[in-house]
mmJSON file of the N, C-alpha and C atoms, coordinates in Angstrom:
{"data_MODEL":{"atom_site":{
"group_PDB":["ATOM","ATOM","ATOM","ATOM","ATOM","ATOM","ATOM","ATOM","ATOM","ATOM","ATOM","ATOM","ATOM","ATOM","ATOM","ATOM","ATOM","ATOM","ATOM","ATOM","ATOM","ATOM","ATOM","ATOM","ATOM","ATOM","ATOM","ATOM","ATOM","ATOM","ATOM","ATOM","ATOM","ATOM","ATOM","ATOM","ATOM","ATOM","ATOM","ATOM","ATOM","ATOM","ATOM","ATOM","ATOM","ATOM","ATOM","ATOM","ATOM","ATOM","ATOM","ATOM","ATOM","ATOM","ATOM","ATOM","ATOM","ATOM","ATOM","ATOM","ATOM","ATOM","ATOM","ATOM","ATOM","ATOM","ATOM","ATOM","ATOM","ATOM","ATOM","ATOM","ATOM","ATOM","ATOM","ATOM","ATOM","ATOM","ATOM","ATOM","ATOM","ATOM","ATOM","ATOM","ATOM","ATOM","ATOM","ATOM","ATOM","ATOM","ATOM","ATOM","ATOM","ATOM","ATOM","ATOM","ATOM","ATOM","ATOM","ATOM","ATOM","ATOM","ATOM","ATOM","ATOM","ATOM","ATOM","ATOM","ATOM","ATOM","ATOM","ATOM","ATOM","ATOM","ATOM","ATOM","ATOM","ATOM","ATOM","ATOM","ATOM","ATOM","ATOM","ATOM","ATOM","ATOM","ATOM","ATOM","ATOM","ATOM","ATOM","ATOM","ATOM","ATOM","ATOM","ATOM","ATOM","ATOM","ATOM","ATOM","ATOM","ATOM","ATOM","ATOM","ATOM","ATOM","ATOM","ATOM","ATOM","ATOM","ATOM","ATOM","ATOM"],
"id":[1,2,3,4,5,6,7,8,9,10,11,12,13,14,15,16,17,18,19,20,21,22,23,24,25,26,27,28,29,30,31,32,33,34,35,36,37,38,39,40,41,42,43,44,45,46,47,48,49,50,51,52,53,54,55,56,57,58,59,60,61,62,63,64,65,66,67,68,69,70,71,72,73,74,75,76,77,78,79,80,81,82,83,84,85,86,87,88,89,90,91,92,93,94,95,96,97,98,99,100,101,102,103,104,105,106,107,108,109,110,111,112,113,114,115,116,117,118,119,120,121,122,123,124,125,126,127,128,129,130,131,132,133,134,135,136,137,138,139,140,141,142,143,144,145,146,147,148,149,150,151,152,153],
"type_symbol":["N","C","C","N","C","C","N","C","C","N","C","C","N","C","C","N","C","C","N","C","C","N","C","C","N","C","C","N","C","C","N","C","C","N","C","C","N","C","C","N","C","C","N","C","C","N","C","C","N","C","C","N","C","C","N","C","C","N","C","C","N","C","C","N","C","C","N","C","C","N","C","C","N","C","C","N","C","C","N","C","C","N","C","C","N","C","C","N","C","C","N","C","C","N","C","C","N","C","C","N","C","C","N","C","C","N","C","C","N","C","C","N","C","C","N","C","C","N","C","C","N","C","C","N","C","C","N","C","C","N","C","C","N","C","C","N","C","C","N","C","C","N","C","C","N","C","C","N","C","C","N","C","C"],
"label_atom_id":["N","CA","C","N","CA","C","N","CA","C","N","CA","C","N","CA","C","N","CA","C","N","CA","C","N","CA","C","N","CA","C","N","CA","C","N","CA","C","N","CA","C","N","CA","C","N","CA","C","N","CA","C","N","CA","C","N","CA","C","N","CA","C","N","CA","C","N","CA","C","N","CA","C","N","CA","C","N","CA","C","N","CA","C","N","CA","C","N","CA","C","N","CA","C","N","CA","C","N","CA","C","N","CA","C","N","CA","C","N","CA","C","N","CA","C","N","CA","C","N","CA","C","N","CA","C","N","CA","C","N","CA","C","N","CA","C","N","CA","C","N","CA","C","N","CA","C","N","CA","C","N","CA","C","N","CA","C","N","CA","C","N","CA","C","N","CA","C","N","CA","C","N","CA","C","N","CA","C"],
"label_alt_id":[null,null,null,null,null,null,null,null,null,null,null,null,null,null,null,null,null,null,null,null,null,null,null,null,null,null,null,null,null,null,null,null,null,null,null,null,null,null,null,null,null,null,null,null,null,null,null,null,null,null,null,null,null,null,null,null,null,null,null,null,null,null,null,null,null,null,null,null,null,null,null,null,null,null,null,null,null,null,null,null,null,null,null,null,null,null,null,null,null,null,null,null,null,null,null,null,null,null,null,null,null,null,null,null,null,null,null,null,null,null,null,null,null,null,null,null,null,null,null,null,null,null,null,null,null,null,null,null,null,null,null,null,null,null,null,null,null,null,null,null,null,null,null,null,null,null,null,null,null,null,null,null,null],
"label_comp_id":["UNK","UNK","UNK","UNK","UNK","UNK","UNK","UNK","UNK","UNK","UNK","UNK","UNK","UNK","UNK","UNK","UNK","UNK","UNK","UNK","UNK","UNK","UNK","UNK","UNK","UNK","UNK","UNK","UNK","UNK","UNK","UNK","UNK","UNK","UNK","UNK","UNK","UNK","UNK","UNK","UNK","UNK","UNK","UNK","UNK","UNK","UNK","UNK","UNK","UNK","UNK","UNK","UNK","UNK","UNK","UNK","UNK","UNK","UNK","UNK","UNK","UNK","UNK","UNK","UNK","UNK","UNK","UNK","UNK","UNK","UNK","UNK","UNK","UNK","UNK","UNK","UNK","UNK","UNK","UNK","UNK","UNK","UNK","UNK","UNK","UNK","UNK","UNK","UNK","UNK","UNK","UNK","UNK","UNK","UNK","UNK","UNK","UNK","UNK","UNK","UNK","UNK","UNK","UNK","UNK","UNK","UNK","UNK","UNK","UNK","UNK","UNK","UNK","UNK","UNK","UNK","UNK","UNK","UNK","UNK","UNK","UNK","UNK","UNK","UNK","UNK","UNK","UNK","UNK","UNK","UNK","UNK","UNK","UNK","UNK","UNK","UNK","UNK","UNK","UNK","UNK","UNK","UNK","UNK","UNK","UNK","UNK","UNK","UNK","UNK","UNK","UNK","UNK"],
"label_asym_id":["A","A","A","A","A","A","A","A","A","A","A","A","A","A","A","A","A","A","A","A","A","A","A","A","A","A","A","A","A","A","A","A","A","A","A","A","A","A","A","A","A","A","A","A","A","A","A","A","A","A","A","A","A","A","A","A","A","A","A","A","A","A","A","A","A","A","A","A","A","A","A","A","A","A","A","A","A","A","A","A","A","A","A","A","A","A","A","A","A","A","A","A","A","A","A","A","A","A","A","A","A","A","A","A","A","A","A","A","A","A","A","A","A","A","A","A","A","A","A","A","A","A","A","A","A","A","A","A","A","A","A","A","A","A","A","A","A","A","A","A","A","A","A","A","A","A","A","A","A","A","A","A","A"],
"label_entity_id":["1","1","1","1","1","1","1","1","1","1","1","1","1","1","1","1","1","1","1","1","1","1","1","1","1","1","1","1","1","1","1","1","1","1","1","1","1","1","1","1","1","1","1","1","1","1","1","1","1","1","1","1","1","1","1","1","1","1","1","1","1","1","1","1","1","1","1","1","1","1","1","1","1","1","1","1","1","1","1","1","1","1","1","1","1","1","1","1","1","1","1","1","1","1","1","1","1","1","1","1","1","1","1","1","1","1","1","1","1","1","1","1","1","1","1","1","1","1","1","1","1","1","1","1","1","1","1","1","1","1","1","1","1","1","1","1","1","1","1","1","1","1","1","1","1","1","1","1","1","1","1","1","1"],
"label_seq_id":[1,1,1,2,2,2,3,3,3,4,4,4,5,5,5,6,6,6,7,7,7,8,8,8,9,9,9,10,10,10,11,11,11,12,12,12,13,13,13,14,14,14,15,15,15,16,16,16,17,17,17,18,18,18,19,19,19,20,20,20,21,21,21,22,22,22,23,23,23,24,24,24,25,25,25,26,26,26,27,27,27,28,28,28,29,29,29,30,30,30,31,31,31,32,32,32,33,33,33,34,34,34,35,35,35,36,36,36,37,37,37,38,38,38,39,39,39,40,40,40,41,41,41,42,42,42,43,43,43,44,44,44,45,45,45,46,46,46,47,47,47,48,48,48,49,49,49,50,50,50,51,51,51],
"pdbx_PDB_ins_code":[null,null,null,null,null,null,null,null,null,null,null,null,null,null,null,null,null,null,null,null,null,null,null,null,null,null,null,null,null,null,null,null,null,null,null,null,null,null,null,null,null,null,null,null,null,null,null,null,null,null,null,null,null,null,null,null,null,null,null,null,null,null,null,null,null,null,null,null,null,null,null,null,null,null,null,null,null,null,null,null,null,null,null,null,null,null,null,null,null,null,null,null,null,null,null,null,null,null,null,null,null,null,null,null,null,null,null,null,null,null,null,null,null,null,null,null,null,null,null,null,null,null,null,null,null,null,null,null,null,null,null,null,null,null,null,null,null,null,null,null,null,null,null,null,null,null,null,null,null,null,null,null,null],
"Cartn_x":[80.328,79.008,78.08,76.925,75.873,75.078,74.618,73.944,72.688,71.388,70.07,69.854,69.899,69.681,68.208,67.671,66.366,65.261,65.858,65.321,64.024,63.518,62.473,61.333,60.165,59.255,58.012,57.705,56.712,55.387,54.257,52.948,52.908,51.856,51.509,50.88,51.287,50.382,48.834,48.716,47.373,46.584,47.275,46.231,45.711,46.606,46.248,44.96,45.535,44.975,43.38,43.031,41.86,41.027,41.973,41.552,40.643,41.566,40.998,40.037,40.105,38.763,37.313,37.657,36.716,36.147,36.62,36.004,35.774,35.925,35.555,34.334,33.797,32.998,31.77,31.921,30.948,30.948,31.42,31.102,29.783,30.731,29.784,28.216,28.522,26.8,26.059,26.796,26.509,25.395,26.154,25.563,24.441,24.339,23.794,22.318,22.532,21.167,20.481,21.424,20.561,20.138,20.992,20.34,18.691,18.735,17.774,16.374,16.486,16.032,15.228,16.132,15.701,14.752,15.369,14.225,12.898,13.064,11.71,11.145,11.327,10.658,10.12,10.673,10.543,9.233,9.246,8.199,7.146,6.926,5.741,5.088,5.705,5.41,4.61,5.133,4.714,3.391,2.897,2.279,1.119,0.925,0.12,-0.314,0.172,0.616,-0.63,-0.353,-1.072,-2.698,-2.734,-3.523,-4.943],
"Cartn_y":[47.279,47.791,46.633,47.065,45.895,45.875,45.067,45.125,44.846,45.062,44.81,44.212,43.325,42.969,42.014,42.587,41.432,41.439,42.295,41.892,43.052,43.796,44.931,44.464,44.748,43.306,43.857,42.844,42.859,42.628,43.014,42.642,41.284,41.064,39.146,39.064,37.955,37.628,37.22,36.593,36.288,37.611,38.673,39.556,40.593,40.367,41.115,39.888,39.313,37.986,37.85,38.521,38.089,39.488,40.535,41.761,42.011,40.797,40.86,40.224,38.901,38.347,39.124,39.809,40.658,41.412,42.214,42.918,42.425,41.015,40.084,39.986,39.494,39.054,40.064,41.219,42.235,42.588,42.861,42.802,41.831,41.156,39.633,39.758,39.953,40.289,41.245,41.949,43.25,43.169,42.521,41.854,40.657,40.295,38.99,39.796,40.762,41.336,41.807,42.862,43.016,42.81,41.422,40.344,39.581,39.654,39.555,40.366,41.423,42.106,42.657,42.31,42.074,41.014,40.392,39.286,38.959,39.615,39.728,40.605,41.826,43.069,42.344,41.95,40.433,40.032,38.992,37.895,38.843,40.409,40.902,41.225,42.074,42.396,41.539,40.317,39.082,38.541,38.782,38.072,39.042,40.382,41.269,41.237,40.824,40.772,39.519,38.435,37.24,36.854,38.232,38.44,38.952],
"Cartn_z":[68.618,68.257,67.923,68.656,68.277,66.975,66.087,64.869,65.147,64.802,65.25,63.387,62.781,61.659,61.436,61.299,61.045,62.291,63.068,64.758,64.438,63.228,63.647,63.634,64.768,65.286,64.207,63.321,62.325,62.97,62.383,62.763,62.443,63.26,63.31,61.961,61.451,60.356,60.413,61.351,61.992,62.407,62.673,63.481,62.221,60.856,59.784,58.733,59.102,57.861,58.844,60.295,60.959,60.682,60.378,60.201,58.517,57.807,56.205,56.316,57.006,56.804,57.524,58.602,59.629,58.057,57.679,56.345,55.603,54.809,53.988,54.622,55.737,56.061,56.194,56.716,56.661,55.526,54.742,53.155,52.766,52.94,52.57,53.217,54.335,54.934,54.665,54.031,53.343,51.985,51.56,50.347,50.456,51.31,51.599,52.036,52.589,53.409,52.31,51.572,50.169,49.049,49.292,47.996,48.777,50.036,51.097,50.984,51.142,51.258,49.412,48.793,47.257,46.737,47.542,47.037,47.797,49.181,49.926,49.087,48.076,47.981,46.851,45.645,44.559,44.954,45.87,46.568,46.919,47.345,48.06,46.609,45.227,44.235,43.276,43.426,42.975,43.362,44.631,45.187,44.851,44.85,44.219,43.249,42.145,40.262,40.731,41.16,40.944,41.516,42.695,43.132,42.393],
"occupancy":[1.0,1.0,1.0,1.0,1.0,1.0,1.0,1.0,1.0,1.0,1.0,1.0,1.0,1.0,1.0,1.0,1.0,1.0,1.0,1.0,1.0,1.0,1.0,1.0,1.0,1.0,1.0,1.0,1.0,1.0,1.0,1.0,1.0,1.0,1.0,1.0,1.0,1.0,1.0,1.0,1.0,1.0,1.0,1.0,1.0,1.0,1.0,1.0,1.0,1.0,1.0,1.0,1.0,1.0,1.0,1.0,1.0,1.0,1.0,1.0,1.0,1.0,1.0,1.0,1.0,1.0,1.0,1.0,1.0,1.0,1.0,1.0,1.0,1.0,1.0,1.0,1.0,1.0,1.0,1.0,1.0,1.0,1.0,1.0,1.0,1.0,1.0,1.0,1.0,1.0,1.0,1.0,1.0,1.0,1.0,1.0,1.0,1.0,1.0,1.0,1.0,1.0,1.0,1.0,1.0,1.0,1.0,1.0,1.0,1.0,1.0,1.0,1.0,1.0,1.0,1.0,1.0,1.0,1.0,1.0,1.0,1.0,1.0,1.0,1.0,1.0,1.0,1.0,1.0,1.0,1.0,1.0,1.0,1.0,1.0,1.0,1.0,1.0,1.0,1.0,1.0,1.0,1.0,1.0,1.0,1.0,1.0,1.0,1.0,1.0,1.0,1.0,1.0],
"B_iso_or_equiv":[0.0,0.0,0.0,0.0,0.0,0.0,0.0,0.0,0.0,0.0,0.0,0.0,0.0,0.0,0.0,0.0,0.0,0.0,0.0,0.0,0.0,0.0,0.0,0.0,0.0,0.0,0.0,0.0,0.0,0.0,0.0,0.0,0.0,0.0,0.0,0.0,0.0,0.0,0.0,0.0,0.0,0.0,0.0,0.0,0.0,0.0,0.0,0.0,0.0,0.0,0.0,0.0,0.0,0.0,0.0,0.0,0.0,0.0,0.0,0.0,0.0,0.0,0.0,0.0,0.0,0.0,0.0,0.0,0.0,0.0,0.0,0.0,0.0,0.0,0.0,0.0,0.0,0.0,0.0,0.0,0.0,0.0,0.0,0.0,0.0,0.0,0.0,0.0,0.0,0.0,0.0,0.0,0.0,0.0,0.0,0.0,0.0,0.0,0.0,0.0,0.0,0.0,0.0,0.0,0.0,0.0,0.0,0.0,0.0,0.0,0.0,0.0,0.0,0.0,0.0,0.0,0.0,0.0,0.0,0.0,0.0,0.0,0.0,0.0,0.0,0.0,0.0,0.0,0.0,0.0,0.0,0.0,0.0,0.0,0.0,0.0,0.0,0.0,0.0,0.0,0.0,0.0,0.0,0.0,0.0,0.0,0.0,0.0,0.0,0.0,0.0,0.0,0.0],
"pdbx_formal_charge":[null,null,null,null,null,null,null,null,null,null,null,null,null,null,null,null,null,null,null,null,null,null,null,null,null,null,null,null,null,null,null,null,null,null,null,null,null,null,null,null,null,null,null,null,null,null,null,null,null,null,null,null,null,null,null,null,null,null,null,null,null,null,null,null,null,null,null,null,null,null,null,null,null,null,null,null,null,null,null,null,null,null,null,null,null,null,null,null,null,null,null,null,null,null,null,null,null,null,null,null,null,null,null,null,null,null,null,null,null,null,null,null,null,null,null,null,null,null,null,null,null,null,null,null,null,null,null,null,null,null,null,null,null,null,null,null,null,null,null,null,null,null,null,null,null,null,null,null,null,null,null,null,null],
"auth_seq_id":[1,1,1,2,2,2,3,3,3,4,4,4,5,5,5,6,6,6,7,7,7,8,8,8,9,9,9,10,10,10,11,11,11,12,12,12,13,13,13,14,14,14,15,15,15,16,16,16,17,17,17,18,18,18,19,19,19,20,20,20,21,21,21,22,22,22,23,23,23,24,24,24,25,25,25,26,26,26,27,27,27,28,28,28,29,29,29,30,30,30,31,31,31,32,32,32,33,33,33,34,34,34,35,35,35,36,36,36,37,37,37,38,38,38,39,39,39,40,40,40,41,41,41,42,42,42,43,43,43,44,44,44,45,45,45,46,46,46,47,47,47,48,48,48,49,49,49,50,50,50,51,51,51],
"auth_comp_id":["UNK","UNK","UNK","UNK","UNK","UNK","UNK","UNK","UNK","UNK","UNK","UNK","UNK","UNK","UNK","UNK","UNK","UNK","UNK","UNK","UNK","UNK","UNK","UNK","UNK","UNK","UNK","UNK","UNK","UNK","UNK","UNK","UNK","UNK","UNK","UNK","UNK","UNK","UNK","UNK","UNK","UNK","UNK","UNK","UNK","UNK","UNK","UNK","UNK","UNK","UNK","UNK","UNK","UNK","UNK","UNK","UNK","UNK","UNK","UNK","UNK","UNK","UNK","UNK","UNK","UNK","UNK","UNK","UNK","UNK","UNK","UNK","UNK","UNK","UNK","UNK","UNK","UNK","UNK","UNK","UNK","UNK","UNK","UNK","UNK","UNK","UNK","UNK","UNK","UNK","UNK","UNK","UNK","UNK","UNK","UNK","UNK","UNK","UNK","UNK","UNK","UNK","UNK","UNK","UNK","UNK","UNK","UNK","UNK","UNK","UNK","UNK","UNK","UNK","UNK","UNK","UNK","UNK","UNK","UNK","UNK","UNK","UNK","UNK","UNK","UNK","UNK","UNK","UNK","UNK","UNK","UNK","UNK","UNK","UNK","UNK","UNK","UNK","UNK","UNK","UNK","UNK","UNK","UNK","UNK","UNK","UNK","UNK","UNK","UNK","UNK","UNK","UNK"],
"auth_asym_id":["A","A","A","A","A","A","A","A","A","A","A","A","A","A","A","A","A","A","A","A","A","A","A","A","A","A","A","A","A","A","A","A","A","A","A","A","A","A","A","A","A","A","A","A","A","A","A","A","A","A","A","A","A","A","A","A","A","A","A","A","A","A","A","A","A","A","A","A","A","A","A","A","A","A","A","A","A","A","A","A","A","A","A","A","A","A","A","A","A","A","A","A","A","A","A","A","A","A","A","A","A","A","A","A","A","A","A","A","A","A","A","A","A","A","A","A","A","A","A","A","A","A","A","A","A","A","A","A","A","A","A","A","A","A","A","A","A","A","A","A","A","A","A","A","A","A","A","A","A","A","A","A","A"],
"auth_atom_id":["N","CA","C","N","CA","C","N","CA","C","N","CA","C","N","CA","C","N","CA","C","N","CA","C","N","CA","C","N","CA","C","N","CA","C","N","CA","C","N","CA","C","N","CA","C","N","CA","C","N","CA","C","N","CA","C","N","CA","C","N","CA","C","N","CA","C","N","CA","C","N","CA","C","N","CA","C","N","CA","C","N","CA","C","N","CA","C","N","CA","C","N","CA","C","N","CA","C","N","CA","C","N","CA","C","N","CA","C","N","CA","C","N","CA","C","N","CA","C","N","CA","C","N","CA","C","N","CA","C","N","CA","C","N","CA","C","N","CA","C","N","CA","C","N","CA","C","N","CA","C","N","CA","C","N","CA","C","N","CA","C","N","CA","C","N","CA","C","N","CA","C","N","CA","C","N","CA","C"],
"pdbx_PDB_model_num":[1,1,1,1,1,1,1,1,1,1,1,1,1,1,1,1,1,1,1,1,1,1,1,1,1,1,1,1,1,1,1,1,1,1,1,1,1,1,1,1,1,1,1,1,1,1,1,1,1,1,1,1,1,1,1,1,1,1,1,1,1,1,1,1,1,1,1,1,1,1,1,1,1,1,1,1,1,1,1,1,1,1,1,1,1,1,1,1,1,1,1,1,1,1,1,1,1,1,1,1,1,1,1,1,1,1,1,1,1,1,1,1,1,1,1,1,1,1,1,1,1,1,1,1,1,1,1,1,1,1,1,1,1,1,1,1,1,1,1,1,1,1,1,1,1,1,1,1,1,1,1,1,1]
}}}
């Protein structure tokens, strides 16, 4: 009888670790747009006030 010990084929580490960063990263832009977008709205409010 044959033993299959260790042989059960795991996911790549790379294709999970590219998958975390893929969502790290849109996160990240996520945030980035509306810290963006915050501070354009900031700068238009401002510019009124001084007006």
């Amino acid at each position: 009888m044959e033993q299959k010990s260790g042989n059960t084929p795991k996911p790549k580490p790379a294709q999970t670790r590219e998958e975390r960063l893929k969502a790290a990263l849109k996160a990240n832009m996520g945030r980035r747009k509306a810290q963006a977008k915050a501070r354009a709205a900031d700068r238009g409010t401002d510019n009124k006030e001084k007006e």
